[in-house]
DRENRODREN-111656 format. One record per residue: residue number from 0; residue in one letter; x, y, z of N, C-alpha, C in turn. Coordinates in nm, 4 decimals, padded with zeros to 6 digits. Atoms other than C-alpha are relative to their C-alpha. Example, Ala and Ser with C-alpha at 12.3 -4.5 7.8 and 13.67 -1.06 7.14 Angstrom:
<recs>
<0, "A", <00.0890, -00.1190, 00.0000>, <01.2300, -00.4500, 00.7800>, <00.0900, 00.1200, 00.0000>> <1, "S", <-00.0820, -00.1190, -00.0060>, <01.3670, -00.1060, 00.7140>, <-00.0770, 00.1090, 00.0730>> 
</recs>
This chain:
<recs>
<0, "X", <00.1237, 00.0758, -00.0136>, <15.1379, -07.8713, -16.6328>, <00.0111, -00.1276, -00.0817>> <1, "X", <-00.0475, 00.1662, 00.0745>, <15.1252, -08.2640, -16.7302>, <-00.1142, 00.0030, -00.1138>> <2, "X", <00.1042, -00.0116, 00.1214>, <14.9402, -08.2838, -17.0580>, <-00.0772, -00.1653, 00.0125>> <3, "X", <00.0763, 00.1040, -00.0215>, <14.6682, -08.5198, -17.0442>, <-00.0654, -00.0966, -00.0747>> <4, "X", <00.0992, 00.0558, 00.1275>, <14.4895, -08.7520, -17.2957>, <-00.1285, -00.0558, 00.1124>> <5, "X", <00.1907, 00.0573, -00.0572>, <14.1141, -08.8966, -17.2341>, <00.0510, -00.0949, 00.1027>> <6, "X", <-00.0775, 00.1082, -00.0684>, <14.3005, -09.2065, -17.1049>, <00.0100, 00.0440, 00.1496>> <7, "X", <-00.0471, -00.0726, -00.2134>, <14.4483, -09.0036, -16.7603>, <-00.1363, 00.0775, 00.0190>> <8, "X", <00.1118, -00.0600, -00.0717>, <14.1563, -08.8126, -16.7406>, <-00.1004, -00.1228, 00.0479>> <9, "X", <00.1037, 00.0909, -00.0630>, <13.9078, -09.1348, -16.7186>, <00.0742, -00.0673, 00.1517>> <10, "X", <-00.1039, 00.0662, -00.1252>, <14.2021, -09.2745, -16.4445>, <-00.0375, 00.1289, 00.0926>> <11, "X", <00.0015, -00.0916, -00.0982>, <14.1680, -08.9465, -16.2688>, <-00.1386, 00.0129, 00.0474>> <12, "X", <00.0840, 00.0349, -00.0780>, <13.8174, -08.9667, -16.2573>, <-00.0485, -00.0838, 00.0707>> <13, "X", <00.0169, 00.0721, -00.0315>, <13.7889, -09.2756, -16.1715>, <00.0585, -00.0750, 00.1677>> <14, "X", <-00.0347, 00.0809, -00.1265>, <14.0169, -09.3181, -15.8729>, <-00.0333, 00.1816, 00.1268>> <15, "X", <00.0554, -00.0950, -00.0972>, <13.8932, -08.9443, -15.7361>, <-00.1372, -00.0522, 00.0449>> <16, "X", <00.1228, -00.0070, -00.0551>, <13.5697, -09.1088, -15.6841>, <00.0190, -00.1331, 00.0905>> <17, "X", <-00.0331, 00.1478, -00.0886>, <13.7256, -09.4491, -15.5591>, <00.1516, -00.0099, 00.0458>> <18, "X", <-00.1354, 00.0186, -00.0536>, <14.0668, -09.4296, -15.4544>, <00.0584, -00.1714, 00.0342>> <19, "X", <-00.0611, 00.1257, -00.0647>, <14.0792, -09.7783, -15.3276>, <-00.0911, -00.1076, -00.1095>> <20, "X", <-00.0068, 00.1247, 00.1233>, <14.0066, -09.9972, -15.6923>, <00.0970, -00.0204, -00.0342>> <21, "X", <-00.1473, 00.0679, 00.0482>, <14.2344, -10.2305, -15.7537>, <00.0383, 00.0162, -00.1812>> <22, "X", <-00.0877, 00.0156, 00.0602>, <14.4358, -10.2650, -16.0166>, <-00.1123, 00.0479, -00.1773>> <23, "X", <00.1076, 00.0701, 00.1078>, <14.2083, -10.4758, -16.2505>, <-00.1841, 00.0922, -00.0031>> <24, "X", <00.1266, -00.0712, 00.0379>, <13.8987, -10.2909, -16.1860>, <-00.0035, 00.1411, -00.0445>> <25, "X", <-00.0196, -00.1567, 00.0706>, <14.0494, -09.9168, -16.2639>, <-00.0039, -00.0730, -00.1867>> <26, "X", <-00.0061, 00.0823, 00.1774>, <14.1577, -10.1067, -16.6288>, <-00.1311, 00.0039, -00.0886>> <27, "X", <00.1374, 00.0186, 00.0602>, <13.8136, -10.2599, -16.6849>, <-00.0720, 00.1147, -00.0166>> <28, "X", <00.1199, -00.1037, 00.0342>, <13.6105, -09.9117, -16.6358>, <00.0684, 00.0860, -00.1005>> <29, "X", <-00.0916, -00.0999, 00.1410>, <13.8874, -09.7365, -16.8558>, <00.0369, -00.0693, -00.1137>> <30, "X", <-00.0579, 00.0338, 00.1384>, <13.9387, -09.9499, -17.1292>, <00.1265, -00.0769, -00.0187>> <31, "X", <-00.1878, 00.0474, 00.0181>, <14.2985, -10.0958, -17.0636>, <00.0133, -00.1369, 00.0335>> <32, "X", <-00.0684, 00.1243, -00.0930>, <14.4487, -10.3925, -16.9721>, <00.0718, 00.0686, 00.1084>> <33, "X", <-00.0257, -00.0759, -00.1134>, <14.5864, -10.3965, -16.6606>, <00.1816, 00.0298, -00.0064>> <34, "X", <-00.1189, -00.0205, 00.0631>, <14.9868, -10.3513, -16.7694>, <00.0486, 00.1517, -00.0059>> <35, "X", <00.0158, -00.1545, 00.0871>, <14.9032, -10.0342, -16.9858>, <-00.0626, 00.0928, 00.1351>> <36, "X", <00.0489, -00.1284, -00.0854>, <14.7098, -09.8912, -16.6701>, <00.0462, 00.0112, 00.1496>> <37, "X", <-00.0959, 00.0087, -00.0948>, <14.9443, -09.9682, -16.4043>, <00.1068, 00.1393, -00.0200>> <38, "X", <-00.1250, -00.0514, 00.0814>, <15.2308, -09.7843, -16.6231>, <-00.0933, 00.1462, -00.0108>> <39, "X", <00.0541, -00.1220, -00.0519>, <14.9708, -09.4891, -16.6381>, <00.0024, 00.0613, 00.1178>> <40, "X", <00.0341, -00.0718, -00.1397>, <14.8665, -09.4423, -16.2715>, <00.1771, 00.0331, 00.0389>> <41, "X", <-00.1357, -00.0586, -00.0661>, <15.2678, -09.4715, -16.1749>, <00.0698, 00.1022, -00.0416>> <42, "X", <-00.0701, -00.1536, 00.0199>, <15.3286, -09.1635, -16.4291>, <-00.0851, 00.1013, 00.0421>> <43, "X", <00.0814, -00.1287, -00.0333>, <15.0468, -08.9698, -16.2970>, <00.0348, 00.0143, 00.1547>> <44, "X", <-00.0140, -00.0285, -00.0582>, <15.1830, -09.0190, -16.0185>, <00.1235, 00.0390, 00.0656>> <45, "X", <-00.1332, -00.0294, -00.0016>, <15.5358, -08.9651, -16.0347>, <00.0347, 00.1473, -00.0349>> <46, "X", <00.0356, -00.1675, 00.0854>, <15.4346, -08.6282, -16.2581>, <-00.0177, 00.0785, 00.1066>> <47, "X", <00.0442, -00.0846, -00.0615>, <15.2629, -08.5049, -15.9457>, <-00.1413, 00.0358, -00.0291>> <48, "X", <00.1175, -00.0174, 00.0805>, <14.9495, -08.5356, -16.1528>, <-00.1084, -00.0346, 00.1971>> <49, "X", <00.0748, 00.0618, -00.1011>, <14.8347, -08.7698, -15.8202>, <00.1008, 00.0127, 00.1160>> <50, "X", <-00.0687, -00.0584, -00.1267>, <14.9356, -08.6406, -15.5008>, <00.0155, -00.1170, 00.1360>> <51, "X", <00.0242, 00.1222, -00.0929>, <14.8051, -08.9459, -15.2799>, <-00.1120, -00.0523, 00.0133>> <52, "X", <00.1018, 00.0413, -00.0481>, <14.5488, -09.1321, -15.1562>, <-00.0484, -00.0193, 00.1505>> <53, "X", <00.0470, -00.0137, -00.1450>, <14.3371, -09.0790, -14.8090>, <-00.1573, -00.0833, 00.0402>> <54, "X", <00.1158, 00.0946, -00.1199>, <14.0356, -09.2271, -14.5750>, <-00.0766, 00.1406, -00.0145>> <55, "X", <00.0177, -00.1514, -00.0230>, <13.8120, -08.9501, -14.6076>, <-00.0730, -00.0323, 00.1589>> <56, "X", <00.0688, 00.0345, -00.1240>, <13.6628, -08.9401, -14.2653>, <-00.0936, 00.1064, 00.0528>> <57, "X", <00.1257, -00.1081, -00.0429>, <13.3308, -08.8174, -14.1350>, <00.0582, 00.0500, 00.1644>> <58, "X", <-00.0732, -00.0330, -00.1226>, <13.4589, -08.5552, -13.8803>, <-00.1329, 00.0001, 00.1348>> <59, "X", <00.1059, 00.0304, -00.1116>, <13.0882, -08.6003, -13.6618>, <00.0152, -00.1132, 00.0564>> <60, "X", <-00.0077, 00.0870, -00.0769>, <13.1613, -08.9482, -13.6591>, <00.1651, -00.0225, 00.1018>> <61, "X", <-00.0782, -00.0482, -00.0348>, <13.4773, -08.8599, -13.4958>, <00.0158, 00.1142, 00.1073>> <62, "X", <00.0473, -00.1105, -00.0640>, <13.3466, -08.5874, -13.2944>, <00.0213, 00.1177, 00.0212>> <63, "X", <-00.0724, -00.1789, 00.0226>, <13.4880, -08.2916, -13.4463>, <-00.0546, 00.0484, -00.0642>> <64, "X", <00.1365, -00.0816, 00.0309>, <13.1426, -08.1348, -13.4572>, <-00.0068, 00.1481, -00.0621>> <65, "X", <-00.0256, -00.1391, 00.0239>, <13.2758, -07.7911, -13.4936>, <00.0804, 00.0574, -00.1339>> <66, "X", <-00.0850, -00.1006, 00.1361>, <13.3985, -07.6120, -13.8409>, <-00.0211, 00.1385, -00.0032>> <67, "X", <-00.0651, -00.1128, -00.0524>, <13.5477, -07.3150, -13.8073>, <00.0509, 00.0879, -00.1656>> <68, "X", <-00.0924, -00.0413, 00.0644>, <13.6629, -07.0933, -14.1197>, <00.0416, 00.1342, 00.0606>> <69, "X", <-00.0513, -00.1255, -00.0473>, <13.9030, -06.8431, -13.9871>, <00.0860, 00.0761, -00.1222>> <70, "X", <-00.0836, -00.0339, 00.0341>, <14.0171, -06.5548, -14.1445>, <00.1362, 00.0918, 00.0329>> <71, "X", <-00.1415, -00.0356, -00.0615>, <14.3998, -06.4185, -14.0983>, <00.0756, 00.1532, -00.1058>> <72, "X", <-00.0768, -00.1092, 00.0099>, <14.5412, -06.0697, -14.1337>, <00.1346, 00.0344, 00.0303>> <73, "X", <-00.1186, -00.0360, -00.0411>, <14.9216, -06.0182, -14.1375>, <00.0272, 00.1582, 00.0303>> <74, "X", <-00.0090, -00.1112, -00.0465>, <15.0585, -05.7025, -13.9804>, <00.1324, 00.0493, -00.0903>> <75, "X", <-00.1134, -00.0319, 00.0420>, <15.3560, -05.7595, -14.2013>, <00.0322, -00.1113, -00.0884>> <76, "X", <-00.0434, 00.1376, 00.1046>, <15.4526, -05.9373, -14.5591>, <00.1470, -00.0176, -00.0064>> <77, "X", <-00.1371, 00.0542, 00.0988>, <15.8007, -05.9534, -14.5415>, <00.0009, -00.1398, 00.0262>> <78, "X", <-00.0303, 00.2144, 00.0525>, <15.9253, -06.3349, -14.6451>, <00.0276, 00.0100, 00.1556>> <79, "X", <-00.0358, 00.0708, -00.0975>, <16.0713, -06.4196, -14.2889>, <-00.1139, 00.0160, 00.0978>> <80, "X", <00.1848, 00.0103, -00.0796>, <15.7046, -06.3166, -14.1258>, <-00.0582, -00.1236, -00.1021>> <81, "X", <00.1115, 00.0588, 00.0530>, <15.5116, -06.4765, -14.4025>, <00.0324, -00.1666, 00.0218>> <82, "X", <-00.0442, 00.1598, -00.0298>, <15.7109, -06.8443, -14.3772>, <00.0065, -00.0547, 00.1766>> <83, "X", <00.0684, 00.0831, -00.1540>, <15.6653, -06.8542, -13.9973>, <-00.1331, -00.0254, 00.0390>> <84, "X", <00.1058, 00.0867, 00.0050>, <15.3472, -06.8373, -14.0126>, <-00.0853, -00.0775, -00.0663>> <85, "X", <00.0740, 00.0963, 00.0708>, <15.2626, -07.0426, -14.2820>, <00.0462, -00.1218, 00.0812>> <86, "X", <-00.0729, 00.0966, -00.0712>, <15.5342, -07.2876, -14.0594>, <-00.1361, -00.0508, 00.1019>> <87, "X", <00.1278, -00.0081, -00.1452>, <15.2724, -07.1866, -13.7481>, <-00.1172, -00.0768, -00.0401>> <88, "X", <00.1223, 00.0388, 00.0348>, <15.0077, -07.2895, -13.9413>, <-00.0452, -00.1515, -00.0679>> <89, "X", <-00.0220, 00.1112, -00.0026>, <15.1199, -07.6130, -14.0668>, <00.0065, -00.1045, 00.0835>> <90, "X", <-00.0556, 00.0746, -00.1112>, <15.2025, -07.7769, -13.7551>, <-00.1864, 00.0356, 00.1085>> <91, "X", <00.0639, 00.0113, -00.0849>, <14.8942, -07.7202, -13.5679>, <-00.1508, -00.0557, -00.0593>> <92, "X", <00.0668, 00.1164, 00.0385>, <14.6678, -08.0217, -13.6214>, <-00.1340, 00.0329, -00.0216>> <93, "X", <00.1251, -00.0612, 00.0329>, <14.3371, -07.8579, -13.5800>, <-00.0597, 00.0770, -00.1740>> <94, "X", <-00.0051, -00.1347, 00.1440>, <14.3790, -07.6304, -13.9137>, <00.0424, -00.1108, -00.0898>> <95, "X", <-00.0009, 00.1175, 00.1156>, <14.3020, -07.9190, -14.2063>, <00.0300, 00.0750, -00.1422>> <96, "X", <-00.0447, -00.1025, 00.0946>, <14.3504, -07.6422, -14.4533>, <00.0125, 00.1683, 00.0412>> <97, "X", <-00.0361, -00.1713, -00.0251>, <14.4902, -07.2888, -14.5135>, <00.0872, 00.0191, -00.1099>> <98, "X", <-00.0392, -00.0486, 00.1409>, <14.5115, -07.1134, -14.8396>, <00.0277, 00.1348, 00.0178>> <99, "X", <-00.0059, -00.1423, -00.0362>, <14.6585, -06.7746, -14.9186>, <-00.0734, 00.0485, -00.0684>> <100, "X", <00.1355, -00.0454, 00.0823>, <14.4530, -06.5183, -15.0494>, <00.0402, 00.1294, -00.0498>> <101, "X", <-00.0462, -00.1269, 00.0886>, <14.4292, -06.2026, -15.2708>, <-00.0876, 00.0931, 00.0610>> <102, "X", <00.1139, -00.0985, -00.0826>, <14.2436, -05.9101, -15.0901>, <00.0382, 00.0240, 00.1382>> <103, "X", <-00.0104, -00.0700, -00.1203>, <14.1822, -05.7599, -14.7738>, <00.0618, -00.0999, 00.1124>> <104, "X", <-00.0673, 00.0706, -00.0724>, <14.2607, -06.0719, -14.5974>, <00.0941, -00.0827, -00.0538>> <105, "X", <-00.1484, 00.0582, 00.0981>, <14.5903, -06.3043, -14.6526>, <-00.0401, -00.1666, 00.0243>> <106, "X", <00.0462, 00.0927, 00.0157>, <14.4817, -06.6337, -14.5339>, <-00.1417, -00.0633, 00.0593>> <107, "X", <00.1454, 00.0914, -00.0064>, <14.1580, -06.8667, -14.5202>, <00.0884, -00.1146, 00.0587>> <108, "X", <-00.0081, 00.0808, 00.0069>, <14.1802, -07.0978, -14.2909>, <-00.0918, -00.1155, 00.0135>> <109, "X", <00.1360, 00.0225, -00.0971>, <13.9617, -07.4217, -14.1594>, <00.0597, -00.1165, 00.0687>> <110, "X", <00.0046, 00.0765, -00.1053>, <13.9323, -07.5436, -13.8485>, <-00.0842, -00.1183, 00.0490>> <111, "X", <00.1032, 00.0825, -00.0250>, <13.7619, -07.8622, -13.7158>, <00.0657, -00.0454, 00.1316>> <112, "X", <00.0259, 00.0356, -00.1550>, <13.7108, -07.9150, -13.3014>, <-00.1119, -00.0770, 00.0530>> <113, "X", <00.1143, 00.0994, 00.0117>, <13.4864, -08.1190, -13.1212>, <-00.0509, 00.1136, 00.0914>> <114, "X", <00.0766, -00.0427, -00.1303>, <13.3645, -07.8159, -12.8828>, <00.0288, 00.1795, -00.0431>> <115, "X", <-00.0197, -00.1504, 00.0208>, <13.3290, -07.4207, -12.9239>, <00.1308, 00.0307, 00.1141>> <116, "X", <-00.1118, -00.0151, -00.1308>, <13.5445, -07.4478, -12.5960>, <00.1462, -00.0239, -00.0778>> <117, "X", <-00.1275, -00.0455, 00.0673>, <13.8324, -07.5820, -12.7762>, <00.0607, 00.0467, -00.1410>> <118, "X", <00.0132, -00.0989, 00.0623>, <13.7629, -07.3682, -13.0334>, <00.1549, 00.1444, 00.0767>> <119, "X", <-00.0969, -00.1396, -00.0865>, <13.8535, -07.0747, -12.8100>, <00.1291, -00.0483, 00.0889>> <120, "X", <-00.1213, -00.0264, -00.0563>, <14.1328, -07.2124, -12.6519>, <00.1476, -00.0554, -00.1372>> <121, "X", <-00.0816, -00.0236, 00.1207>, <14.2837, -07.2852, -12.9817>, <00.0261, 00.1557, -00.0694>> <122, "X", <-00.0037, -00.1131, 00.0256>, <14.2189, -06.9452, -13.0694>, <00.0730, 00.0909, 00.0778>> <123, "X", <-00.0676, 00.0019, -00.0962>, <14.4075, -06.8450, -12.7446>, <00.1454, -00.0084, 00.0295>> <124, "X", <-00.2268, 00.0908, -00.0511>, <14.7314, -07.0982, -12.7020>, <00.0381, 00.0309, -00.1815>> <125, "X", <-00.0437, 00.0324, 00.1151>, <14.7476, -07.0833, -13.0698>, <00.0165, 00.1195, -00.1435>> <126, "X", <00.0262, -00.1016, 00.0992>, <14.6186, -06.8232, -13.3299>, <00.0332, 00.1012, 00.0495>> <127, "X", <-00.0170, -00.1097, -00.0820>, <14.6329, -06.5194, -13.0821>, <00.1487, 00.0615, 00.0373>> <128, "X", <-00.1501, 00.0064, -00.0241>, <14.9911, -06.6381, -13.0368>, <00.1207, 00.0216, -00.1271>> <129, "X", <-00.0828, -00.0497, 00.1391>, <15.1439, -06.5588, -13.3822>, <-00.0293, 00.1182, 00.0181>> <130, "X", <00.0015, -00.1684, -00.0583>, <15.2831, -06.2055, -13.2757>, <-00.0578, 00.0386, -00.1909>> <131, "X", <00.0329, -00.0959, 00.0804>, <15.2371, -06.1202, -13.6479>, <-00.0829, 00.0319, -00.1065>> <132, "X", <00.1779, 00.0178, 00.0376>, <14.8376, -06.1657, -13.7073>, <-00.0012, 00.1819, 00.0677>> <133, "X", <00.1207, -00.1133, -00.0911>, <14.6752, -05.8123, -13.6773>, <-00.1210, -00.0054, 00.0135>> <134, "X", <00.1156, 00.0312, -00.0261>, <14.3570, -05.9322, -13.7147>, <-00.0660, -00.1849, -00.0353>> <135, "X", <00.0544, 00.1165, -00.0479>, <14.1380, -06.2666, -13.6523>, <-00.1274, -00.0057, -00.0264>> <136, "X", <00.1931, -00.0059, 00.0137>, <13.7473, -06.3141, -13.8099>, <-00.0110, -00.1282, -00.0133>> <137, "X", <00.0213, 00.1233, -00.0145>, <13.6115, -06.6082, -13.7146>, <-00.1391, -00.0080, -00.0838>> <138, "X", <00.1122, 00.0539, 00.0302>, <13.2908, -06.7559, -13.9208>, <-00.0497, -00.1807, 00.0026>> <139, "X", <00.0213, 00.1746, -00.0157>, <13.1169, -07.1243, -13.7999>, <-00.1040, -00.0496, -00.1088>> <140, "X", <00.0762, 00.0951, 00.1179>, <12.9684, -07.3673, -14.0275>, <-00.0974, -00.0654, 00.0820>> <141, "X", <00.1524, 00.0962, -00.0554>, <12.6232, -07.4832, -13.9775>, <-00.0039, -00.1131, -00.0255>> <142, "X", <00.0161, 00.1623, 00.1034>, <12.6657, -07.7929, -14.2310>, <00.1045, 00.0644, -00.1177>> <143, "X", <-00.0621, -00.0064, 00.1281>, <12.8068, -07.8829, -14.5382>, <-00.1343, -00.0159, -00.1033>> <144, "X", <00.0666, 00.0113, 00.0941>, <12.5962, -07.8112, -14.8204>, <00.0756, -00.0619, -00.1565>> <145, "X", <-00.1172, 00.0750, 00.0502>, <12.8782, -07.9835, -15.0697>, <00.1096, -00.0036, -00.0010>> <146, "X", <-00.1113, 00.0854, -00.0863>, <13.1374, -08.1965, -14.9392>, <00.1194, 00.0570, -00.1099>> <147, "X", <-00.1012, -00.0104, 00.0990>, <13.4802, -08.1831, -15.1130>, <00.0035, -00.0896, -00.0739>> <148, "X", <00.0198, 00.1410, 00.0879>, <13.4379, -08.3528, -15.4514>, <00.1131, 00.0316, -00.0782>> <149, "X", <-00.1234, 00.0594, 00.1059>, <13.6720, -08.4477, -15.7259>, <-00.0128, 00.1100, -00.1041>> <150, "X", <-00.0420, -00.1301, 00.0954>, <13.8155, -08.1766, -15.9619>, <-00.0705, -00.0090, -00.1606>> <151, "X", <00.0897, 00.0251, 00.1048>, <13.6041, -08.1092, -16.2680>, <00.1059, 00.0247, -00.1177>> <152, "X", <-00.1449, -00.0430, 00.0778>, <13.8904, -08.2043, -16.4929>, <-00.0570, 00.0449, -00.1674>> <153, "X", <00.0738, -00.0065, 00.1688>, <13.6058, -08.1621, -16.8294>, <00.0230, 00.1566, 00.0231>> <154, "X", <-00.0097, -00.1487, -00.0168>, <13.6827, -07.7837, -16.7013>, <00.0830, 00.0618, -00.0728>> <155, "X", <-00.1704, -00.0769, 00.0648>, <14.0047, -07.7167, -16.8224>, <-00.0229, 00.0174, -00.1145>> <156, "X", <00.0067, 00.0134, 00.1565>, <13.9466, -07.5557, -17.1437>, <00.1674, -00.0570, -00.0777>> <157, "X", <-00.0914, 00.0046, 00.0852>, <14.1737, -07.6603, -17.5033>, <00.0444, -00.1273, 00.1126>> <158, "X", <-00.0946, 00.1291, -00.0195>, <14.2892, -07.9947, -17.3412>, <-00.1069, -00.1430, 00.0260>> <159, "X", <00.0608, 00.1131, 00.0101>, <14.1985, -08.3412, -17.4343>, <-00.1265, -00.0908, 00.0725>> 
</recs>
């Protein structure tokens, strides 16, 4: 784990809530010149501290009305099952995330479609089709009651 001072944490909050401030304006809200906070962001992000930067995009205005969390039952953990279908599950564009899990089921995933229709025929050509799912629970999202926000890095106990 990258050890952090106040410094990377105000940078981390600061570009989880803005991703796209330049240079000079991350500096100014943190305290730095812009030199010293250049030479930061490129080790937080070289560390792995900062993974990337994205567009977040409203999937209504887009018309991928439908969220989907599915959950996924393997019929079988050995390694050469479990890496095909994490493979399976990578590659098919619909499925924006998919975490594994501890308990009765193995993965969470979620889906976003613009139609219950291709919903089910994703569920069909796609999910139905990984011979080594034994089971499939689908639950739909009414709304988002809070969006995906920025990591509450004041969480982490014992660190700066």
């Amino acid at each position: 784990m990258a050890s952090l001072d106040s410094i990377d944490r105000l940078i981390l909050r600061e570009l989880q809530q803005d991703g796209r401030l330049t240079n000079q304006e991350l500096a100014d809200r943190v305290g730095l010149s812009p030199s010293p906070c250049l030479r930061r962001v490129r080790h937080l992000e070289k560390a792995g501290v900062i993974e990337g930067y994205r567009a977040v995009v409203a999937p209504k205005a887009v018309d991928l009305t439908i969220t989907a969390f599915v959950r996924l039952r393997l019929a079988s953990h050995e390694g050469a099952t479990v890496d095909a279908v994490e493979e399976r599950l990578r590659v098919i564009p619909q499925i924006v995330e998919a975490h594994l899990l501890a308990g009765d089921w193995d993965y969470l995933v979620r889906v976003v479609t613009p139609s219950f229709e291709e919903y089910e025929r994703l569920l069909r050509e796609h999910l139905r089709a990984i011979p080594s799912l034994s089971a499939i629970d689908t639950t739909f999202a009414f709304g988002v009651t809070k969006p995906v926000s920025p990591l509450p890095l004041d969480a982490v106990p014992g660190r700066a």
